[in-house]
C-alpha positions as protocol buffer text, in pm:
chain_id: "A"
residue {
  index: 1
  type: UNK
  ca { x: 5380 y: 5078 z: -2366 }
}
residue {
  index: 2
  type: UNK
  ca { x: 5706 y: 5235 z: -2251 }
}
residue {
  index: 3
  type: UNK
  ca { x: 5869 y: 5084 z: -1923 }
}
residue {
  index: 4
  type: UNK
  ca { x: 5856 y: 5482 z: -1699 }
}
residue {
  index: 5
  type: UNK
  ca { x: 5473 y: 5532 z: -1856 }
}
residue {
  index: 6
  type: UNK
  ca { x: 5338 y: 5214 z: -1693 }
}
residue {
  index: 7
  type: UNK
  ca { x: 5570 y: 5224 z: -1398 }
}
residue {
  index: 8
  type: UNK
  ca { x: 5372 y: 5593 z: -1334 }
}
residue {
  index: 9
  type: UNK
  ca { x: 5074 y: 5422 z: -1381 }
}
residue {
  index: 10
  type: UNK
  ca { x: 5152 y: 5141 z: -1134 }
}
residue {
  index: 11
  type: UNK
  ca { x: 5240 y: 5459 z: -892 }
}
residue {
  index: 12
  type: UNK
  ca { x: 4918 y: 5611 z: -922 }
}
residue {
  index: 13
  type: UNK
  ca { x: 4697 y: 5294 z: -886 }
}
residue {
  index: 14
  type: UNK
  ca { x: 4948 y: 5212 z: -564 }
}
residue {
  index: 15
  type: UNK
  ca { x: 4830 y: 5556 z: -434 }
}
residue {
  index: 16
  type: UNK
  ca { x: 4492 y: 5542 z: -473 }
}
residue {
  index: 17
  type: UNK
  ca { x: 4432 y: 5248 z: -349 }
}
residue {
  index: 18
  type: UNK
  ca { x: 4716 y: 5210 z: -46 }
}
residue {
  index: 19
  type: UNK
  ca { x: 4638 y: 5382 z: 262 }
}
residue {
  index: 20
  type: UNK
  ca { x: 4924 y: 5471 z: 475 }
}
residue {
  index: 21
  type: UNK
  ca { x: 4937 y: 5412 z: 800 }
}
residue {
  index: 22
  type: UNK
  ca { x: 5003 y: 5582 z: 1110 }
}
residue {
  index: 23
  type: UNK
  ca { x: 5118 y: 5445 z: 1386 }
}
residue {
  index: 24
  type: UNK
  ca { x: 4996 y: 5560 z: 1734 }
}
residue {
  index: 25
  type: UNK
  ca { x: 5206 y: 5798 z: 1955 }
}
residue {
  index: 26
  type: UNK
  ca { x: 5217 y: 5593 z: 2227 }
}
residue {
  index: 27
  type: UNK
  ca { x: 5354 y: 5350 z: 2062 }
}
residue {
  index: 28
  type: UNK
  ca { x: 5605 y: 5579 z: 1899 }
}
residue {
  index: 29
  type: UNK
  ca { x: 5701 y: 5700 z: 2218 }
}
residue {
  index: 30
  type: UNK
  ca { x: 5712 y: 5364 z: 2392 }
}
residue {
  index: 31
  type: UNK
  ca { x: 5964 y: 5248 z: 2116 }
}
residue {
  index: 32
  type: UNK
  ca { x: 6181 y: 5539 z: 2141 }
}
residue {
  index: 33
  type: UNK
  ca { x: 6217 y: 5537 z: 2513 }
}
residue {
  index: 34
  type: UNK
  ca { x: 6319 y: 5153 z: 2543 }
}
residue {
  index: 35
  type: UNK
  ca { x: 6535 y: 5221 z: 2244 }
}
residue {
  index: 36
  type: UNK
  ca { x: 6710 y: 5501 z: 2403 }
}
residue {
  index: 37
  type: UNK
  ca { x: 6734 y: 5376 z: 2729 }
}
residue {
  index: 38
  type: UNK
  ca { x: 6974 y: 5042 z: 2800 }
}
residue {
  index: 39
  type: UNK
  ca { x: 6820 y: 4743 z: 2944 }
}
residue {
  index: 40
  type: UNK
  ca { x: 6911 y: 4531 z: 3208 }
}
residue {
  index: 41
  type: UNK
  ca { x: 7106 y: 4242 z: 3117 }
}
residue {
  index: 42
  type: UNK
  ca { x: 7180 y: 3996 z: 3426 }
}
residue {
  index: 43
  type: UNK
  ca { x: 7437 y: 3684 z: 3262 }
}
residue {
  index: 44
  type: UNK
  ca { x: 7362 y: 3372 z: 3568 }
}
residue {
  index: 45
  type: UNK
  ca { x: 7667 y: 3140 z: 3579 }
}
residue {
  index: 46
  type: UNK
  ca { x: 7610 y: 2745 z: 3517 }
}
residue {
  index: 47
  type: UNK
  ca { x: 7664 y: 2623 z: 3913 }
}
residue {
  index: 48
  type: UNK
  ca { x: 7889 y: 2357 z: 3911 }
}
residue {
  index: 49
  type: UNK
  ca { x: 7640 y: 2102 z: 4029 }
}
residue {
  index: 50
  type: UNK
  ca { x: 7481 y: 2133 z: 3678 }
}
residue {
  index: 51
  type: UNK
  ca { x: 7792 y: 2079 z: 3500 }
}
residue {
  index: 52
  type: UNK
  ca { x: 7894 y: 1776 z: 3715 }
}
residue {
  index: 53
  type: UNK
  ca { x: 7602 y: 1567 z: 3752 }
}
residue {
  index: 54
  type: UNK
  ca { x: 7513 y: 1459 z: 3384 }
}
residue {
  index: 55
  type: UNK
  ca { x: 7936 y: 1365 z: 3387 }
}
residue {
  index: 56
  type: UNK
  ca { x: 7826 y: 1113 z: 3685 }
}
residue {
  index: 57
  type: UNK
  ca { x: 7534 y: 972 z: 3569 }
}
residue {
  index: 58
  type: UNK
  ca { x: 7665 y: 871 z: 3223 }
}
residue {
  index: 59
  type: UNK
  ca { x: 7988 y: 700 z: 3416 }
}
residue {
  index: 60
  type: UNK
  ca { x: 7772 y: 555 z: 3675 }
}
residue {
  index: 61
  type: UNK
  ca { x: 7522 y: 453 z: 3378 }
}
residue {
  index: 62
  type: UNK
  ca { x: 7813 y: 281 z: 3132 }
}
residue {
  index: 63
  type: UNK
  ca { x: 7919 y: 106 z: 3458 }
}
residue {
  index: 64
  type: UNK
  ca { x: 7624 y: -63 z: 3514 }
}
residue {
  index: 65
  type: UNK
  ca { x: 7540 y: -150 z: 3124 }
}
residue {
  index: 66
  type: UNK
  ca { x: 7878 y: -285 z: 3105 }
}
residue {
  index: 67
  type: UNK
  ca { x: 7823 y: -538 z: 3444 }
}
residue {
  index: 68
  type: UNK
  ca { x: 7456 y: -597 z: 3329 }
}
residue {
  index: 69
  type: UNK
  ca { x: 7635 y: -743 z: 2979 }
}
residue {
  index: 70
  type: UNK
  ca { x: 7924 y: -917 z: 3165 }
}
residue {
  index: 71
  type: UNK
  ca { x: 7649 y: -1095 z: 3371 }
}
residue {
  index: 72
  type: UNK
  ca { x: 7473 y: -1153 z: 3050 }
}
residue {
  index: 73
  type: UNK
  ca { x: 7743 y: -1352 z: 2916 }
}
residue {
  index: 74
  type: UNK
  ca { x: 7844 y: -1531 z: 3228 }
}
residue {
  index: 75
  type: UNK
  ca { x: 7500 y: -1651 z: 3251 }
}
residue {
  index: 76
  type: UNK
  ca { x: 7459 y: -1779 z: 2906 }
}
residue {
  index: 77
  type: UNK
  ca { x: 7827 y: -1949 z: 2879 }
}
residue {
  index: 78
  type: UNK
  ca { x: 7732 y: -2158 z: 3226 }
}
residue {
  index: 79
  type: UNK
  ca { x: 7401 y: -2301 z: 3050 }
}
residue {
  index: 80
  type: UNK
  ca { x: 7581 y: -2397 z: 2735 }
}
């Protein structure tokens, strides 16, 4: 069987047994108004509060792990 005979027979099984579909005109017109039309884009800026905060906490946080060790140590080179 040649290649175009049993591609047009794949074709006509594909039509008989594919519906097509048609999509509802509200929906058509719904997608062509918010395609046509621009949106509202609002960009918020990071406050400063946000940015500064997490900086603090890790500085105040390293200071603390690095006295909690330095204790550590004092502690354990008294008992020996």
């Amino acid at each position: 069987m040649s290649d175009e005979k049993y591609l047009g027979n794949l074709e006509e099984e594909l039509m008989f047994s594919l519906n097509p579909v048609e999509p509802r005109r509200e929906f058509i017109s719904r997608l062509k108004h918010q395609l046509v039309t621009p949106s509202e884009v609002t960009i918020d800026k990071p406050s400063r509060l946000n940015q500064f905060l997490p900086a603090v906490a890790g500085i105040l946080g390293g200071i603390l792990l690095i006295w909690v060790i330095r204790r550590i140590f004092s502690h354990i080179t008294k008992l020996s």
